[in-house]
C-alpha positions in Angstrom: 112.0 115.3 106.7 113.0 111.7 106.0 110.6 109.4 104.2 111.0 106.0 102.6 111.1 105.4 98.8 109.6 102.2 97.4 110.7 102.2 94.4 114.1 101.5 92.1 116.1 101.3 88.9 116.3 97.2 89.6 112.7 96.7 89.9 111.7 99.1 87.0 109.3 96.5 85.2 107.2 96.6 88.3 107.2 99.9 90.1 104.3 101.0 88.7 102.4 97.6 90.0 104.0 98.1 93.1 103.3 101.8 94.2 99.4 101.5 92.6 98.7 98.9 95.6 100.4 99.3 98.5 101.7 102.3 100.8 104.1 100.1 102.6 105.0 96.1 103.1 103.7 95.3 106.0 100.8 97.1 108.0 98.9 97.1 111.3 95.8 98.7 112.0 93.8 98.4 114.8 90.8 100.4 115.3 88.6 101.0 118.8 85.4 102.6 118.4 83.3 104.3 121.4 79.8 104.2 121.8 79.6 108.1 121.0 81.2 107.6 117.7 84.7 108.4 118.8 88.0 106.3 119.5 91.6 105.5 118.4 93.5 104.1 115.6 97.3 102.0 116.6 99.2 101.6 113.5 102.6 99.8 112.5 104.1 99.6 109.4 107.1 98.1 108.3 109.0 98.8 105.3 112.3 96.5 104.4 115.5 98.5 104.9 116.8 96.7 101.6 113.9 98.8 100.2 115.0 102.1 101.8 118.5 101.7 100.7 117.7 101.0 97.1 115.0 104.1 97.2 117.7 106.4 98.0 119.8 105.4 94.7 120.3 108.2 92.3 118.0 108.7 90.4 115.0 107.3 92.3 113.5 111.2 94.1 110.9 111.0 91.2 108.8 108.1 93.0 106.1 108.6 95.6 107.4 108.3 98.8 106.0 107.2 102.3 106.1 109.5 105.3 107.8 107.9 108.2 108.1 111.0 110.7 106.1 112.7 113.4 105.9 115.8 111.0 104.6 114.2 108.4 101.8 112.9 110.1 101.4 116.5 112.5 100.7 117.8 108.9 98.3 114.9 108.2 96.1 115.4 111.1 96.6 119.9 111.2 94.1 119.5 108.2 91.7 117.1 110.1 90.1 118.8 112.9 88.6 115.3 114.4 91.8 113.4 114.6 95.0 113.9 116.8 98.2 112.3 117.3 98.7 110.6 120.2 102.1 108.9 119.9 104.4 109.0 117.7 107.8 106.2 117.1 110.3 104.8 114.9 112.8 101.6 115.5 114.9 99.2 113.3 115.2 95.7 113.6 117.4 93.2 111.9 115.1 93.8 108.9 112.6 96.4 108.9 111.9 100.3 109.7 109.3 100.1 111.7 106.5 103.0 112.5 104.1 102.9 115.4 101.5 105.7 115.5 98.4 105.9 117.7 96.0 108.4 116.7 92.0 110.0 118.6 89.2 110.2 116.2 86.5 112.5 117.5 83.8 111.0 114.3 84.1 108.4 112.2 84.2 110.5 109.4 87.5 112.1 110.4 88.7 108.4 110.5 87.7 107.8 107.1 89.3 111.1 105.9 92.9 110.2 107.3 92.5 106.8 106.3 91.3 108.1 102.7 94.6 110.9 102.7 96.4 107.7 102.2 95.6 106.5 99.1 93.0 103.9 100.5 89.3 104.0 99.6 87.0 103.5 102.5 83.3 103.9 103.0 81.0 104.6 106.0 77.0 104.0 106.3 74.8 104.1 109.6 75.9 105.9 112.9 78.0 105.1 116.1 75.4 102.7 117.0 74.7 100.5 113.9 77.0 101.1 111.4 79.0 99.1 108.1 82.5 100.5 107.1 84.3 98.7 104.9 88.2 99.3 103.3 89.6 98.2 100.3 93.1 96.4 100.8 93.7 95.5 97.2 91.8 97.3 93.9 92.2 93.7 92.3 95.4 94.2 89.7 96.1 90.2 89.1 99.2 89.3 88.3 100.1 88.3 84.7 103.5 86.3 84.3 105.3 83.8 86.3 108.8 86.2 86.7 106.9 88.8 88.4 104.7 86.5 90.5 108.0 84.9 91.8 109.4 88.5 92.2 106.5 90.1 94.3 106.6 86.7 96.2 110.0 86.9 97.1 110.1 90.6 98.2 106.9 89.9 100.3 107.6 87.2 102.0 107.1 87.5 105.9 105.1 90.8 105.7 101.3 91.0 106.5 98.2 93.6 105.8 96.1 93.5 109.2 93.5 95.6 110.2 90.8 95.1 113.3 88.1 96.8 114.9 86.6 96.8 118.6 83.1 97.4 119.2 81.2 98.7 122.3 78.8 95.9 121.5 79.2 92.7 119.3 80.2 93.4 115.5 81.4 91.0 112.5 83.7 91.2 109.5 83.0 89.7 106.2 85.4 89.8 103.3 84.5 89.9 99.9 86.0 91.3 95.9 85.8 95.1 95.1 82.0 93.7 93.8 80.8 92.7 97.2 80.9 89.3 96.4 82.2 86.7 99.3 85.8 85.8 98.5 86.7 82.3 99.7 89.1 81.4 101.8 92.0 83.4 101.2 95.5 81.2 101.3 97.4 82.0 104.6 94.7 84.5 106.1 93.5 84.6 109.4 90.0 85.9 110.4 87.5 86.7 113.4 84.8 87.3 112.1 82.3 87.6 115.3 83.0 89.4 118.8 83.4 92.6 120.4 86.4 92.6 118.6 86.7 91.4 114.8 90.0 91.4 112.5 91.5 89.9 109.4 95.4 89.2 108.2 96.5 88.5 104.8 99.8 88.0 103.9 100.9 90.7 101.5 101.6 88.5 98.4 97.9 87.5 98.5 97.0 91.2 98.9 99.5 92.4 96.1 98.5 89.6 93.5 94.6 89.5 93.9 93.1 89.7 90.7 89.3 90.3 92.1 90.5 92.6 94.9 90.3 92.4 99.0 87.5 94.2 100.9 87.4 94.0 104.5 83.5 95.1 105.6 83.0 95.9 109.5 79.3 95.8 110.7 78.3 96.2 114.0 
């Protein structure tokens, strides 16, 4: 089984800043939700083959990893009886290895519980029909000295945390700190808030240096 390894001697000061926020350096998710509570999840996540190269240094097994094969997500969903793999691929660009994984959700539950078997808290009230779910993208970590700011900006640069949602009817998105409070405009994002189909894209240095946290809150 191959996985990716984010972490490395060079970058010791801030590994453990690093791997407590983010799975990967650039994400994708896009979520389609039937009226009978069931539906499909597309992701894509890219992870810097500089990063991949350095993981694999001696030395560097100790850190978490990242699962980039079929298997590792065919284990994932054997121990979620709602949600099945669909499709399954990897590719490399100039940059990047790049995962594309499209997944059925028979409940909304089972959704939560893959998304949750990554590290990611989530939370689910109301039913197929009228329902809030809302993801935390950042736990709010802040950053605290210039040098590190500069570094996180530099390896983050050109990589994105996206996630959107389709409705049967009309739904909205709202963004706000882990407190529930609104967060204001957040420097490079994009958002759509209102429609059958809602989303919001931050670029990862936001998303890795928030010092209130990022909440994304689906309502529909």
């Amino acid at each position: 089984m191959r996985r990716i390894r984010t972490a490395f001697p060079l970058f010791f000061v801030v590994l453990p800043f690093l791997l407590s926020l983010s799975s990967c350096f650039g994400l994708d998710a896009d979520i389609t939700l039937n009226a009978n509570g069931t539906g499909t999840i597309a992701l894509e996540y890219r992870v810097s083959q500089t990063l991949d190269a350095l993981g694999r240094l001696d030395g560097n097994e100790r850190w978490n990893t990242i699962p980039v094969g079929r298997a590792d997500f065919e284990r994932t969903v054997d121990r979620l009886p709602d949600m099945r793999l669909l499709s399954f691929s990897s590719r490399e660009d100039s940059r990047d290895i790049i995962i594309s994984a499209r997944l059925e959700f028979s409940s909304i539950e089972g959704l939560l519980a893959f998304l949750d078997a990554g590290g990611r808290r989530s939370s689910f009230t109301g039913n197929s029909g009228s329902g809030r779910m809302a993801f935390t993208l950042s736990e709010g970590v802040g950053i605290g000295s210039p040098e590190l700011a500069r570094l996180i900006a530099a390896i983050s640069e050109g990589y994105t945390v996206r996630i959107s949602m389709g409705f049967p009817g009309q739904g909205s998105l709202a963004v706000s700190d882990n407190q529930g409070r609104p967060l204001p405009a957040i420097p490079g994002s994009e958002i759509q808030a209102a429609g059958r189909r809602v989303s919001g894209s931050f670029p990862l240095y936001e998303v890795l240096t928030s010092a209130d946290g990022i909440m994304v809150e689906f309502r529909w």
